[in-house]
N, C-alpha and C positions, 0 to 999 in steps of 0.2 A: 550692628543694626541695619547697616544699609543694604547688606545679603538679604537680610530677613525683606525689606521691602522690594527688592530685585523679585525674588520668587513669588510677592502677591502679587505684584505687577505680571509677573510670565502667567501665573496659574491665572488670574484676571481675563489676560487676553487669551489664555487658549480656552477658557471654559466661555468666553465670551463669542469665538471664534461655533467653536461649538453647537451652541446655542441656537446662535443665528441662521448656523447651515441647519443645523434640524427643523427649523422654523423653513428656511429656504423648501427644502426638501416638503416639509409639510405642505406650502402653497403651492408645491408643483402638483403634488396629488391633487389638489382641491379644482389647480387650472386646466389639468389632464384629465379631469371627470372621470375616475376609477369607476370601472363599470359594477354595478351594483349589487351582483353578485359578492363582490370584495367582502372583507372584512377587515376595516381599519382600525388596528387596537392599536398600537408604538401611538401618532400622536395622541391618543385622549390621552397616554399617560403622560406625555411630554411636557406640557405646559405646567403641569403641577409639579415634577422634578425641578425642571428650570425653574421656577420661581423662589422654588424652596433652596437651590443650590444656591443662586443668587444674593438670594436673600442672608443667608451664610457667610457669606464670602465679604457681601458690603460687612456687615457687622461686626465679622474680624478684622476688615481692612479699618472700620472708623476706630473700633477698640484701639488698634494700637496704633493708631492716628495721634489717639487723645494721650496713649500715655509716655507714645512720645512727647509730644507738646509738653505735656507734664514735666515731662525730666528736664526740658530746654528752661522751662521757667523758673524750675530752682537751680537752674544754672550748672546744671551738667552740661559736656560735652558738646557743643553744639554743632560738631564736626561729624556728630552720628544722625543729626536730626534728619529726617525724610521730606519735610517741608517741601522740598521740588516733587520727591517720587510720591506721597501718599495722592495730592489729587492725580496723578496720569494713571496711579492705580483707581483709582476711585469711579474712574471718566470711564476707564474700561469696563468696568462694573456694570455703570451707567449705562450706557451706550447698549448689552446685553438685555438689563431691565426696560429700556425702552424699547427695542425689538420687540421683548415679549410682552410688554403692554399694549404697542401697537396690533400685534398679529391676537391677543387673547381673544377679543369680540372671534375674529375669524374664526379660531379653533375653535371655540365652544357652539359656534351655529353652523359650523361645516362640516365638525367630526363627530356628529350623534350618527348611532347605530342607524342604517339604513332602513326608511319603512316601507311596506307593504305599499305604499302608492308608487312611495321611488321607485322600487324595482318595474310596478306595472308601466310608470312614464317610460322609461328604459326599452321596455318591450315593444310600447308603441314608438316611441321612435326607430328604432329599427324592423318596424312592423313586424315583429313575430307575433304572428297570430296565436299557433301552437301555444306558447307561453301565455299570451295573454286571456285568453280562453280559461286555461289553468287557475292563474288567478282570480279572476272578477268572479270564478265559477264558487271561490270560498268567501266571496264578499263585493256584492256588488257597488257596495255604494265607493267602491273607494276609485272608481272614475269620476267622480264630480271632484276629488279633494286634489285643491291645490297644491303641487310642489314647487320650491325651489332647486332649478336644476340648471344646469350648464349641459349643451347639445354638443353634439359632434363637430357641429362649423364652428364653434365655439361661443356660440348667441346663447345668453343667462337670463332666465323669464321663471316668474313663479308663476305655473299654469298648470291645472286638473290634464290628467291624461286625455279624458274626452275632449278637451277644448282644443289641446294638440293634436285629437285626429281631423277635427273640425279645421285650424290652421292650415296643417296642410293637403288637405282634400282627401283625406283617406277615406273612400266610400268603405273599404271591406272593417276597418276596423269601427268607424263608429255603427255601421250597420250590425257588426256583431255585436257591440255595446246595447244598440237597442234590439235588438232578441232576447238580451238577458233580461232587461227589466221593462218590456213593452206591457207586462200583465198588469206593473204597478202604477197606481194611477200618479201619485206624487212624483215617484223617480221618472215617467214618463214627462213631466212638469220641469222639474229639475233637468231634464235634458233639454228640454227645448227652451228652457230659460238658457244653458249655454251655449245653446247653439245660435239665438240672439246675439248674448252677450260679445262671442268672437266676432267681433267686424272686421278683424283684422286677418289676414291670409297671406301666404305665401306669393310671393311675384316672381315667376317664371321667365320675366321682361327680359333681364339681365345674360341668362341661358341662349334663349333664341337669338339674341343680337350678337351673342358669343359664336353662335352655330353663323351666321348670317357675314360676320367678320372673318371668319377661317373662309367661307366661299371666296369674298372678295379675295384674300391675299391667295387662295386657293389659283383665282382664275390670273391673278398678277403671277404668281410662278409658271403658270401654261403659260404665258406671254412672253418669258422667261427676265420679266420686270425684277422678278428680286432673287435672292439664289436657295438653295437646298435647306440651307441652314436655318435660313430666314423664317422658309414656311414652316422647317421644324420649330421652331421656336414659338412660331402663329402655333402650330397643336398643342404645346403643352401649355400656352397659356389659357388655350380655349379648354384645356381639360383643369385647370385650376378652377374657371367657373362653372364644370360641370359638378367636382367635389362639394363646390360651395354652397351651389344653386339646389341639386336635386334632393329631395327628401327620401327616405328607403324604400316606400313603397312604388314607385315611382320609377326605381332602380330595379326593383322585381320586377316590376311587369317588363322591364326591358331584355331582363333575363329568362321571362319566361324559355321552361324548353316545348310547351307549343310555337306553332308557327303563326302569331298570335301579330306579331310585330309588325304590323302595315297600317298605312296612314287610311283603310278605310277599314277599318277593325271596329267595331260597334264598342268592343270593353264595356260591355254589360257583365254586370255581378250578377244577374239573375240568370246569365247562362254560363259564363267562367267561373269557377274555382278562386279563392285568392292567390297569388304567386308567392310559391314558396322560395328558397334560398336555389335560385339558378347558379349558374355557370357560365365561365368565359373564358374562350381559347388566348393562352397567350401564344400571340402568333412570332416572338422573338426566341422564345422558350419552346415551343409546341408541344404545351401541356393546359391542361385543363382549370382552372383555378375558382374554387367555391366567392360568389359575392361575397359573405361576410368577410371571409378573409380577405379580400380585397379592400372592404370599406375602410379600414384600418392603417391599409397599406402607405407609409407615407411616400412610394415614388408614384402615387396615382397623383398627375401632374405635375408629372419632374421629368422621369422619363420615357413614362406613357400616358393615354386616354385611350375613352372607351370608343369603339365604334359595332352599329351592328349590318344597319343597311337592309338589303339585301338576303342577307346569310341566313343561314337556320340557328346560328349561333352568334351572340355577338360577343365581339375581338376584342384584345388588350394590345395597343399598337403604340408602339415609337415613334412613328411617323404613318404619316398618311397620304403620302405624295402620289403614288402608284394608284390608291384607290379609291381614293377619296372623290375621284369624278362618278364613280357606279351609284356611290350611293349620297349623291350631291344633298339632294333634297330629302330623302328620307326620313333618316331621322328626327330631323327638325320638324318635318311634318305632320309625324306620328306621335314625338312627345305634344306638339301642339295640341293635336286632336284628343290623346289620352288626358293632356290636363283641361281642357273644354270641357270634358264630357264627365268629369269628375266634379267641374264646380257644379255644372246643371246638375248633376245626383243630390250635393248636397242642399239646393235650392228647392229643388222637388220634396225633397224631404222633409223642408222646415215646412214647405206649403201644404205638404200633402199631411200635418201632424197638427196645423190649427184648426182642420176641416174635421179632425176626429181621431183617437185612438188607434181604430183600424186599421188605419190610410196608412202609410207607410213601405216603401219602399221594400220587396225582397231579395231578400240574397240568396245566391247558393248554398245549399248546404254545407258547414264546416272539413265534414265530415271525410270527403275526398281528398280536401286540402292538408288534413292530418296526416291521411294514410302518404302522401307525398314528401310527407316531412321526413319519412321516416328513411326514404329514399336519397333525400338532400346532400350534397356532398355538403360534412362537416365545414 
């Protein structure tokens, strides 16, 4: 008998073992925000195996729990009894069932089929316009619907697509949002209720004082206060809060391929285009690299940041020692101005939609910004 409880104890632990990494595995999806395209089918099934395997396995290990006890009490053998092994089997059992009790709420509110709003939040956060156009075009109302979602800096907020463009200052997308339903008078209502409701916005504070601490340790290496390594290590941790800090659209317009990027650039929607998926010279590599593919990338501050300056292009650099005096001020100056000129739009906006229907801000037509897409390095 004590083989027989040997093997419930090893099968115990390795389905218990099991279990757990699949559970493991399952909350890495959920904390890696699987892009929404996905289809996650393995965990819905998972949780209902594991409970039911589990649930087997206790009930053969208490059965012959009991029957051994049994035999000890009429006084068989008590040199076969399991009395030590049946609970460390049992515990391991345990120890599996409460994984999966702990992790079920999770599974069951994280792994429902993807809906039709999730995918639109998705879109707007990575500002695809193209996409989102697409959507809202077969259902408008599903910009006001709340999702729970997990973002790319890894910030967890149940918020309407629209309220997220409203966050963080996307003129081209909420402006497209209201093109679509400016004729209706409710939806009209309902937007401007959330465009109240968000008071809250994106803080760019943290960014700037990032760009403003690389100058200092910038001008301590001209002085030759600290060494090579030093300042390298100043850039990659200023491109840490550039990852963290920037919103996509935000990143577009940085990649715009006009020569669009100067700090007295008006960044009017009524006479730009929205910016599509640009491009950035990697200057260690000397090749070309599509944004998206970048956003993703996890050595964007490790072993490079962006910079643009100056250039007609902007760069994906390792260090910035060489050239970081040209375009000292630039950038910092021109995201300044670009995120300025985006909160005024959406101020205008709310102002200019209490005074009437009509009022309303114009954008550029869609339409140019499509035909560009189609151009986009993938």
């Amino acid at each position: 008998m004590a083989w027989l409880w040997e093997k419930i104890k090893s099968a115990a632990r390795w389905l218990g073992r099991k279990i757990v990494a699949g559970l493991r595995w399952a909350r890495g999806l959920i904390t890696g925000a699987p892009a929404v395209t996905e289809s996650v089918v393995v965990p819905q099934q998972l949780a209902p195996a594991a409970v039911e395997s589990v649930s087997l396995l206790r009930a053969f290990a208490q059965d012959e729990h009991k029957k051994v006890a049994g035999d000890v009490s009429e006084g068989k053998s008590a040199s076969m009894s399991p009395s030590s092994s049946a609970p460390a089997a049992l515990d391991s059992v345990a120890m599996a069932s409460s994984e999966i009790r702990s992790s079920s709420y999770l599974l069951h509110h994280h792994f429902q089929p993807i809906t039709e709003s999730g995918k639109l939040l998705k879109a707007v956060e990575y500002a695809d316009y193209v996409q989102v156009q697409q959507l809202i075009a077969k259902s408008p109302a599903l910009m006001f619907e709340p999702v729970n979602f997990r973002f790319r800096n890894g910030r967890m907020e149940c918020i309407s697509p629209l309220k997220y463009a409203f966050y963080v200052y996307d003129t081209y997308m909420w402006g497209l949002f209201y093109q679509i339903i400016k004729a209706q008078p409710a939806a009209r209502q309902t937007f401007l209720a959330q465009a109240n409701e968000q008071t809250t916005h994106i803080n760019l504070d943290p960014l700037f004082e990032a760009y403003q601490e690389y100058q200092r340790q910038f001008v301590r290496w001209e002085n030759a206060e600290i060494t090579n390594q030093a300042l390298d290590a100043a850039w990659l941790t200023f491109g840490q809060v550039q990852k963290a800090q920037l919103p996509v659209h935000l990143l577009k317009e940085f990649s715009r391929e006009e020569d669009s990027w100067r700090d007295t650039c008006a960044f009017d929607v009524r006479v730009m285009p929205a910016p599509m998926n640009g491009s950035l010279y990697h200057g260690s590599k000397g090749e070309l690299r599509s944004l998206t593919s970048l956003l993703q990338d996890p050595d964007w501050g490790r072993p490079f940041s962006f910079v643009r300056g100056l250039w007609q292009k902007p760069s994906i650099l390792s260090n910035c020692r060489r050239r970081w005096s040209i375009h000292r001020h630039h950038d910092l100056e021109t995201f300044r101005r670009l995120f300025e000129i985006r909160k005024r739009d959406l101020a205008e906006q709310i102002a200019l939609m209490k005074r009437g229907p009509d009022k309303a801000l114009e954008h550029k037509s869609q339409s140019s910004s499509s035909s560009s897409a189609s151009r986009a390095t993938p």
